[in-house]
C-alpha positions as CSV (number, residue, x, y, z in Angstrom):
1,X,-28.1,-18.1,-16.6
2,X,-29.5,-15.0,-15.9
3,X,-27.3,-11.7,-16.8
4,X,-28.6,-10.3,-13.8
5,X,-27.5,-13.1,-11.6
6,X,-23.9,-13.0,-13.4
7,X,-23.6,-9.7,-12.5
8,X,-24.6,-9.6,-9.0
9,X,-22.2,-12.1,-8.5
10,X,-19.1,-10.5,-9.9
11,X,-20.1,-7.5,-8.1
12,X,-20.3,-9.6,-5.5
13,X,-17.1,-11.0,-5.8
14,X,-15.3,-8.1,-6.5
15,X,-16.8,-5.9,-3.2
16,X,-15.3,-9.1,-1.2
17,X,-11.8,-8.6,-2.7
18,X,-11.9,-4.9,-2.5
19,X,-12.5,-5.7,1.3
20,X,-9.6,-7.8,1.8
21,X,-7.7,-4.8,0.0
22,X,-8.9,-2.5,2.2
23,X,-7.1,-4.1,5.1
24,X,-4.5,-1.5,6.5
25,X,-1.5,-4.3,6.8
26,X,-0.2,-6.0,3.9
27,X,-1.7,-9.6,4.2
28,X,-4.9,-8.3,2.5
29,X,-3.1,-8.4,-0.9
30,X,-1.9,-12.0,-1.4
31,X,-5.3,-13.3,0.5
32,X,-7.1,-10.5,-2.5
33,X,-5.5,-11.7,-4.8
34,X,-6.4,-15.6,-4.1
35,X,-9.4,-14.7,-3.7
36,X,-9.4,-12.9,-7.3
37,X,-8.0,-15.8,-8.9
38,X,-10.7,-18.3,-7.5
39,X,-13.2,-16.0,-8.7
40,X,-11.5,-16.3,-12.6
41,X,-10.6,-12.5,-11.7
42,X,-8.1,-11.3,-14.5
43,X,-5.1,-9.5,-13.2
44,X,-5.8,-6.2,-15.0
45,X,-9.2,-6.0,-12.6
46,X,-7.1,-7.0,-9.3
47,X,-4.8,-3.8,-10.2
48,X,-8.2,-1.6,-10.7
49,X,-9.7,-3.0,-8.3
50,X,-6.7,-2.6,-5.6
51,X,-6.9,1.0,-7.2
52,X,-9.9,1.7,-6.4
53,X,-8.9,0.7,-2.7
54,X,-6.2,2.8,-2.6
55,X,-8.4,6.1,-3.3
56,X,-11.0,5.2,-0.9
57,X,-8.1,4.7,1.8
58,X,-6.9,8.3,0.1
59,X,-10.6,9.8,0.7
60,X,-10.8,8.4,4.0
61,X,-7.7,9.0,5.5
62,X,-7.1,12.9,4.2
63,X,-9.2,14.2,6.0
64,X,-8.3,12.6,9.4
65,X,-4.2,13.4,8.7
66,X,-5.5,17.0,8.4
67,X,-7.7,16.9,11.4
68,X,-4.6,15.8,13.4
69,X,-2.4,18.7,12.0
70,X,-5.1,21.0,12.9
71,X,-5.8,20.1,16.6
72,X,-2.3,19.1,17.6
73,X,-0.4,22.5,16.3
74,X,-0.5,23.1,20.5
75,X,-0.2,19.2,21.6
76,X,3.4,18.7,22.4
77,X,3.3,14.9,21.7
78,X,2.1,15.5,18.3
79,X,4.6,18.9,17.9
80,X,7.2,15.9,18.1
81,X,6.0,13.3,16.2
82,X,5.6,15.8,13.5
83,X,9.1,16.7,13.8
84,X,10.0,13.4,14.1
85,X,8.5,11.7,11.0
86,X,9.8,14.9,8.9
87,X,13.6,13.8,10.4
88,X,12.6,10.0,9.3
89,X,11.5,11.2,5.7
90,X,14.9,12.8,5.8
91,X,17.0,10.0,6.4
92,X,14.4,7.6,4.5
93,X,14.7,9.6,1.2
94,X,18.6,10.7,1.8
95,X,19.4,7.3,-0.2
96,X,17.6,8.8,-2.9
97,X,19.2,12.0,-3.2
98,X,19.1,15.2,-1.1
99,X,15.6,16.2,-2.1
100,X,11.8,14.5,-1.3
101,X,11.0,14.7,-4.9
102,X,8.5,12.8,-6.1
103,X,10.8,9.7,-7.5
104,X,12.0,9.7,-3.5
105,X,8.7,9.5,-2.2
106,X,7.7,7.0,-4.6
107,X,10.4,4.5,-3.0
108,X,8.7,5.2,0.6
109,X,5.5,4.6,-0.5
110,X,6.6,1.5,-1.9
111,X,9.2,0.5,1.1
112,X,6.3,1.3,3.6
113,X,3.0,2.0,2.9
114,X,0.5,5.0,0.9
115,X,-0.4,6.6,4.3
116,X,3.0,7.3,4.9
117,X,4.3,8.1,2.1
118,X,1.4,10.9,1.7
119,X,2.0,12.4,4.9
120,X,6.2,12.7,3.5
121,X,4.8,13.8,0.3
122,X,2.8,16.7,2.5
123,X,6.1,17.6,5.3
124,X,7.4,17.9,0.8
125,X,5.1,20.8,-0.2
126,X,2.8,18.3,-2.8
127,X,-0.7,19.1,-2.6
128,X,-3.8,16.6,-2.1
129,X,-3.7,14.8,-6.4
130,X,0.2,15.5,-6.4
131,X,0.5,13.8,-2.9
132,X,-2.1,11.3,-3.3
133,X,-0.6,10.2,-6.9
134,X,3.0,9.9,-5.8
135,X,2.1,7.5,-2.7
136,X,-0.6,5.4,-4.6
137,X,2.1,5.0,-7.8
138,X,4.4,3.7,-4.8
139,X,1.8,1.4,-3.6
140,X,0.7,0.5,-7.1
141,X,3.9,-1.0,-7.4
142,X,4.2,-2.6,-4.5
143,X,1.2,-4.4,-5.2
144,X,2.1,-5.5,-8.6
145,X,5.3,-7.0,-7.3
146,X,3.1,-9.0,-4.5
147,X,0.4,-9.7,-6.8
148,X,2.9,-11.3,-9.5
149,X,4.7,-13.2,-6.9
150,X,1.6,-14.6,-5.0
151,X,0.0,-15.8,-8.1
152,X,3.6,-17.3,-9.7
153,X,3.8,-19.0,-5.8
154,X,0.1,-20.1,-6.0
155,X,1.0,-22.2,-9.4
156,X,3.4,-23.8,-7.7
157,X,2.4,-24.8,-4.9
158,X,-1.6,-24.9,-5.5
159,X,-2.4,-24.0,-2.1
160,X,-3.9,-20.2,-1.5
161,X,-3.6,-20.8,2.0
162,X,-0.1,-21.9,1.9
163,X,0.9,-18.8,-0.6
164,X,-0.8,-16.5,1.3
165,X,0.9,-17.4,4.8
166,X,4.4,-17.7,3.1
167,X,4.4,-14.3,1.1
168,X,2.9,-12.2,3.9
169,X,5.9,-14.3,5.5
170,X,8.3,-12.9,3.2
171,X,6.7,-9.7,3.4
172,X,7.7,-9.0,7.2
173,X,11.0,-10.7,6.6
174,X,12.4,-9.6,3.7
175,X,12.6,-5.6,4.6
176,X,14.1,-6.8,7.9
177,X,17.1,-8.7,5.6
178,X,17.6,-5.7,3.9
179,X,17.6,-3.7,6.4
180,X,20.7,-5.7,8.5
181,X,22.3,-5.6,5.2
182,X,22.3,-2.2,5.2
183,X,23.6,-1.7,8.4
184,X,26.6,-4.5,8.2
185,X,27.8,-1.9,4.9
C-alpha cells in the first residue's frame, strides 16, 4: 500500500477522534476513545491526542473568558456571577484546604471540567501556562480514568455502543452519588 495513503488515513482517523474530543460534554471521550480503538489507535496517542484537544479548547476559550471579564466589569448580571463562581471555588476547594493552590484546582478541574477549573485558577492569581497547566493536568486525569475504564468495559462487553452509553451513564450518575453522600455525613 501506498505510504501516502497510510498516512492520509491515520491523519484521517486521528482529526475524526480529536473531533469527538473536542465535544464540550463528556460523552466525547468514551465515543473517542472507541473510535481510537477501532482505528488500532494505541493509548499513548489517545492521551496526546486528547491533549492536543485540550489546548485548542485552552486557545479558544482564553480569549473569550477575558472578553467577558472585560465588557461585563459594568454588567450587574455578570458582576454577580463573578462573585458567585469565586464563592463556589471557595466552598469547592475548602475540602482541599483553605487555599486554591494548585493541587486544589487540580481536583476541580478533574471533578468538573478544564474551563472551569481555569477560570478558579484565574479568580487564584495563576497566569495563562500556570492556569492553563493546572486545569488541563486535572482534565488529563480525568480522561485517563475514563479512557481506562471505557476500554476495560469495551473488553467485556464487546459493544462500543453499549460502553459508550453505560460510562457516559456512570459519568452523570456517579458525581450525583457522591455528592448525596456527602451531604447524608
Amino acid at each position: 500500500m501506498n505510504t501516502d495513503i497510510v498516512v492520509a488515513n491515520s491523519l484521517a482517523h486521528l482529526w475524526r477522534v480529536l473531533v469527538l474530543f473536542l465535544i464540550p460534554i463528556g460523552g466525547g471521550i468514551p465515543a473517542g476513545v472507541i473510535l481510537a480503538q477501532s482505528y488500532k489507535i494505541a493509548w499513548p496517542m489517545m492521551m496526546l491526542v486528547y491533549f492536543i484537544s485540550d489546548v485548542i479548547l485552552a486557545c479558544l476559550f482564553e480569549p473569550i473568558m477575558y472578553l467577558v471579564m472585560f465588557y461585563g466589569k459594568n454588567v450587574p448580571f455578570i458582576i454577580r456571577f463573578g462573585e458567585v463562581f469565586k464563592e463556589m471555588v471557595k466552598k469547592t476547594t475548602e475540602n482541599f484546604g483553605n487555599n486554591t493552590g494548585p493541587f486544589a484546582l487540580i481536583l476541580l478541574a478533574f471533578g468538573v471540567d478544564p474551563m472551569t477549573g481555569r477560570a478558579a485558577a484565574i479568580a487564584a492569581g495563576h497566569g495563562f501556562i500556570t492556569g492553563w497547566a493546572i486545569a488541563i493536568a486535572g482534565d488529563m486525569i480525568y480522561f485517563t480514568l475514563l479512557m481506562v475504564s471505557t476500554i476495560w468495559l469495551n473488553g467485556i462487553i464487546g459493544d462500543g455502543t453499549w460502553t459508550t452509553i453505560i460510562i457516559f451513564g456512570l459519568m452523570m450518575l456517579i458525581p450525583t452519588l457522591i455528592r448525596r453522600f456527602r451531604e447524608k455525613k
